[in-house]
N, C-alpha and C positions, 0 to 999 in steps of 0.2 A: 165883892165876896160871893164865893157860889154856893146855893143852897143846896141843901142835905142831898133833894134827890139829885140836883145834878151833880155832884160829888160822887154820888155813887156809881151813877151814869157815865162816868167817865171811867172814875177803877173800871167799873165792868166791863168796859169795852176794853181799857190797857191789860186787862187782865184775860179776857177772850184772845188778844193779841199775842199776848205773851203765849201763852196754851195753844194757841194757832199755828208761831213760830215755833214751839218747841218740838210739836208735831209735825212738821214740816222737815226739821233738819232729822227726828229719830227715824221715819218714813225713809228719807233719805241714806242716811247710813245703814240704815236697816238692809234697805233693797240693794242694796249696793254690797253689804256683805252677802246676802243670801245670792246676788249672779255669782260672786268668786270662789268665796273659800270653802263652802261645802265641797262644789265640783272637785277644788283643787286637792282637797283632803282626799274625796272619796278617789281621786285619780292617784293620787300615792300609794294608797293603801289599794287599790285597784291592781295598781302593776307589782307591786308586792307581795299580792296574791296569787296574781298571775306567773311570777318569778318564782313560787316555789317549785311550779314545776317543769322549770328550763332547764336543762342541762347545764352542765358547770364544764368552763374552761379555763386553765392552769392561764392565770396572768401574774402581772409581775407588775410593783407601784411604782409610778413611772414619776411625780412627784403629789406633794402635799403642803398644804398653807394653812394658815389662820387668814381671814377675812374680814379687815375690821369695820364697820360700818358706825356711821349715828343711829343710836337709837331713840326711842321714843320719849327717855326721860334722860337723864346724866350717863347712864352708864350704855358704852358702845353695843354695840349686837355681832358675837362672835360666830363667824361659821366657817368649819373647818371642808375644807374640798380636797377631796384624792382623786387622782388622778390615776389612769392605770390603761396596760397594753393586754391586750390575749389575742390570740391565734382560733378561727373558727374555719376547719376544710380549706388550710394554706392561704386564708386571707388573714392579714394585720387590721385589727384595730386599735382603738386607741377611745376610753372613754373617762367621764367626772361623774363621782357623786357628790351633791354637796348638802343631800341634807343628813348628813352624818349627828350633828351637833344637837342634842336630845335640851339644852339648856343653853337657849340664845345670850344671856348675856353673862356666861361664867366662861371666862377665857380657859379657866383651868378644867373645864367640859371638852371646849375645843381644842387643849393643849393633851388632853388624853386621847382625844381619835389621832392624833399625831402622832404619838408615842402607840399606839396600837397598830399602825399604818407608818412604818418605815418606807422609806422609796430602799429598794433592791429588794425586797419582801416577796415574797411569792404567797397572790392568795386566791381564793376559786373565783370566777367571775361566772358569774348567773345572767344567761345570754337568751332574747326570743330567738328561736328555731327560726320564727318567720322573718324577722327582721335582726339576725347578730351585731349590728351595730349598737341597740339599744340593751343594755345591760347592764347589771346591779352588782356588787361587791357586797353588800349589806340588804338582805332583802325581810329583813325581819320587822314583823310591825309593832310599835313602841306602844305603851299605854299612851302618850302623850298623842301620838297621831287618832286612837278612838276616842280621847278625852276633847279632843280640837274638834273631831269631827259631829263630836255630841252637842258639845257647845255653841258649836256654828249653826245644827239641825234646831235645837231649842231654843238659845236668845237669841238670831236674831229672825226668827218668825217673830219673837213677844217682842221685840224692841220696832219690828214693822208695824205690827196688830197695833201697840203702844200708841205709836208714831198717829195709826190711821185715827185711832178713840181721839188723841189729844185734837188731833184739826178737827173733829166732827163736833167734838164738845165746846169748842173753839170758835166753831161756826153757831154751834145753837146758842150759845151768850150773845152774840152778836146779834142772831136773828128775835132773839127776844123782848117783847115788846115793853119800854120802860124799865124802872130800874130793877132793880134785882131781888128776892125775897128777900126778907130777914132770917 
């Protein structure tokens, strides 16, 4: 039978452990969202920006899908992609946008940019001057893309800072000498 303090001595430590682990994997996910999706946000909304003031050339949708993927719980992850052609000083391109779809997992989101995006459609294509291959059809920025990108700026700093308090507190249970206060 083990006595009181080493009972406690033991929680403490499994429980320094557990706070150590927890901390470990938020750190983890943490820093790992803060390298990607801010960039990635602020580079959408970046060229978005940058797209309002590119010249427009007369394209024409060349084709359009729904894209059905797994998603994260039951229900799939819809994303609609157009496709489309324009002429920039007698060159042919040819380009995709796909992030059309403002409501990843409502087909009936993605089954509207469909229906708003006929293939034989003629619609403006918003082209860099410096580079005309890279080009937008839709260059407007959604609440959801500032809402994403706010979200990504705020949690996961606190879900890192989180991550780093839990190992620290995690380490000082452990470093602490004997059991625990009451």
């Amino acid at each position: 039978m083990l006595a009181g303090g080493q009972l406690l001595s033991i929680l403490s430590v499994a429980t320094a452990l557990l706070i150590l682990g927890s901390g470990i994997c938020a750190l983890f996910f943490g820093l790992r969202a803060l390298w990607g999706m801010p960039a990635a946000l602020s580079q959408a909304i970046g060229v978005r920006l940058a797209a309002r003031r590119w010249p427009a050339a007369p394209g024409t949708i060349i084709g359009a899908e729904v894209r059905v993927a797994p998603g994260s719980g039951e229900e799939p992850f819809y994303e609609a992609v157009v496709r489309y052609a324009y002429t920039v000083q007698g060159q042919e391109y040819e380009g995709a946008q796909d992030d059309l779809t403002y409501v990843s997992n409502a087909q009936d989101a993605a089954q509207a940019i469909m229906a708003r995006y006929q293939v034989g459609a003629s619609v403006p294509v918003y082209y860099d001057p410096q580079a005309p291959q890279r080009a937008l059809i839709d260059r407007s920025i959604r609440p959801h893309h500032l809402v994403g990108l706010l979200l990504a700026s705020l949690l996961f700093p606190l879900l890192t800072a989180g991550g780093l308090l839990a190992i620290l507190t995690g380490l000082a249970i452990l470093a602490a000498p004997g059991p625990p206060p009451r």
